[in-house]
Each structure stands twice: as C-alpha cells, then as structure tokens.
C-alpha beads as a LAMMPS data file, in Angstrom:
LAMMPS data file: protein, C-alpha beads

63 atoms
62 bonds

1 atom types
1 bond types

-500.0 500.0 xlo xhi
-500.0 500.0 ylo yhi
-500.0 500.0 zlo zhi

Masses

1 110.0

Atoms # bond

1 1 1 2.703 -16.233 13.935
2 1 1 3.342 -12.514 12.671
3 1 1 -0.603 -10.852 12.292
4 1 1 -1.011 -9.777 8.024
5 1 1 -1.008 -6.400 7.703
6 1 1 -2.405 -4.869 5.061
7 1 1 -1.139 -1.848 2.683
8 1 1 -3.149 0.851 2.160
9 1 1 -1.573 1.425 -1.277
10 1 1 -2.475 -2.117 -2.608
11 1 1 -4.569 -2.835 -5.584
12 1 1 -5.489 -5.798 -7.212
13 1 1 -5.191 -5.744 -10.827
14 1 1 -8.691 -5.609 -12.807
15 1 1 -9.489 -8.205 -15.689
16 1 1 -6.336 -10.151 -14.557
17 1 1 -5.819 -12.863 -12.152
18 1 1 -2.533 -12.986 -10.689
19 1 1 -2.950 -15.136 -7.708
20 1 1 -4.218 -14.844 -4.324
21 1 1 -2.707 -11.287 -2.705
22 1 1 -1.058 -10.360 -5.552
23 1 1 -1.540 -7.009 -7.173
24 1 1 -0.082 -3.716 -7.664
25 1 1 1.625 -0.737 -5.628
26 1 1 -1.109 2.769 -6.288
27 1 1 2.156 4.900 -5.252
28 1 1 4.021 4.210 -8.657
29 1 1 0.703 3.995 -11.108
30 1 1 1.179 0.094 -10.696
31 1 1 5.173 -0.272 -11.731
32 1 1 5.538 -2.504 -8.568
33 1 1 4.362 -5.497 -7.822
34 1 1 2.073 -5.845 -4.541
35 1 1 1.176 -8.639 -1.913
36 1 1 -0.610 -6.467 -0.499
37 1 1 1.229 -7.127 3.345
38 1 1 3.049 -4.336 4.590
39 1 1 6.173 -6.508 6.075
40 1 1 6.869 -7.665 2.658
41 1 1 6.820 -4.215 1.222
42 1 1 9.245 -3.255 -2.245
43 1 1 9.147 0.239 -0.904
44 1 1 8.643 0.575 3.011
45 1 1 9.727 4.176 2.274
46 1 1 7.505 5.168 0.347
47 1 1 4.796 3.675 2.651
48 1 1 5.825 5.781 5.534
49 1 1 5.767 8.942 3.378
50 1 1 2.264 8.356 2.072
51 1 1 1.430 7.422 5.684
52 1 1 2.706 10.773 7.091
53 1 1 1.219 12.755 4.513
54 1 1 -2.374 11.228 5.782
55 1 1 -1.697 12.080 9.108
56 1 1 -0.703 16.033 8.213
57 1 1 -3.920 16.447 6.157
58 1 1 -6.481 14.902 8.950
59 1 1 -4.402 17.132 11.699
60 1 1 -5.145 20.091 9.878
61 1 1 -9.057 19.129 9.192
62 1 1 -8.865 18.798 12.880
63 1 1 -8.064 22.274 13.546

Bonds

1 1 1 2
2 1 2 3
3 1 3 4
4 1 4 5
5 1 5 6
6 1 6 7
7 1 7 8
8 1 8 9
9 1 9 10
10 1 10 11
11 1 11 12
12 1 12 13
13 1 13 14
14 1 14 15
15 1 15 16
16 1 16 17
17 1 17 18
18 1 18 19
19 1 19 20
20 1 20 21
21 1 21 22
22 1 22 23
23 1 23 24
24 1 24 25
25 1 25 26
26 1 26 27
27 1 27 28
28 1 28 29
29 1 29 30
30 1 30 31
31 1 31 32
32 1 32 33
33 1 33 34
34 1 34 35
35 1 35 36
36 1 36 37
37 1 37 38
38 1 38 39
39 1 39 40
40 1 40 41
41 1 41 42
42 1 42 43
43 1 43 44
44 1 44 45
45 1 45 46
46 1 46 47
47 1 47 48
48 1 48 49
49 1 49 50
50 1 50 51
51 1 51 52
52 1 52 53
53 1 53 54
54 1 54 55
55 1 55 56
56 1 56 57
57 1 57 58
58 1 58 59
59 1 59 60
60 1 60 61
61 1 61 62
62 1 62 63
C-alpha cells in the first residue's frame, strides 16, 4: 500500500463541507480542486516550484 502524502499547499474549504480530503490548491487562490495527497496532484509542477522556492529561502537564513 502506497504511504498518503500530504500537500503542503492544501486547504480545506471553510463553511463548506466537501467530503473527507477534499479541498482546495493555496497556489492558484483556490481555482483547483485539492485531495490534499501529493500523488494525486492537478499540478505536480507547480508543487515542485513552491517546494524549491522553500528550500532557497531556508538556505539563505542558514547562511
């Protein structure tokens, strides 16, 4: 069995219930739609940029 793992990105909707894991995508102000596991991603692209952006900003609060 393939181990959940969850976006950093997701966010569940407030004042609506859309179902268990299901929410929205915080890279596109909530356009796309979210279950929140990273292996079922819309946009593994954009994912990997956020993700690399992260990891320049704590490298350089390192220094």
């Amino acid at each position: 069995m393939v181990e959940e793992k969850i976006c950093p990105l997701f966010r569940r909707p407030e004042g609506l219930d859309m179902g268990k894991g299901i929410g929205y995508c915080d890279i596109d102000s909530g356009s796309t739609t979210c279950e929140r596991d990273v292996l079922f991603c819309e946009r593994p692209e954009a994912i990997k940029k956020y993700l690399h952006t992260k990891l320049e900003v704590l490298e350089k609060e390192e220094k």
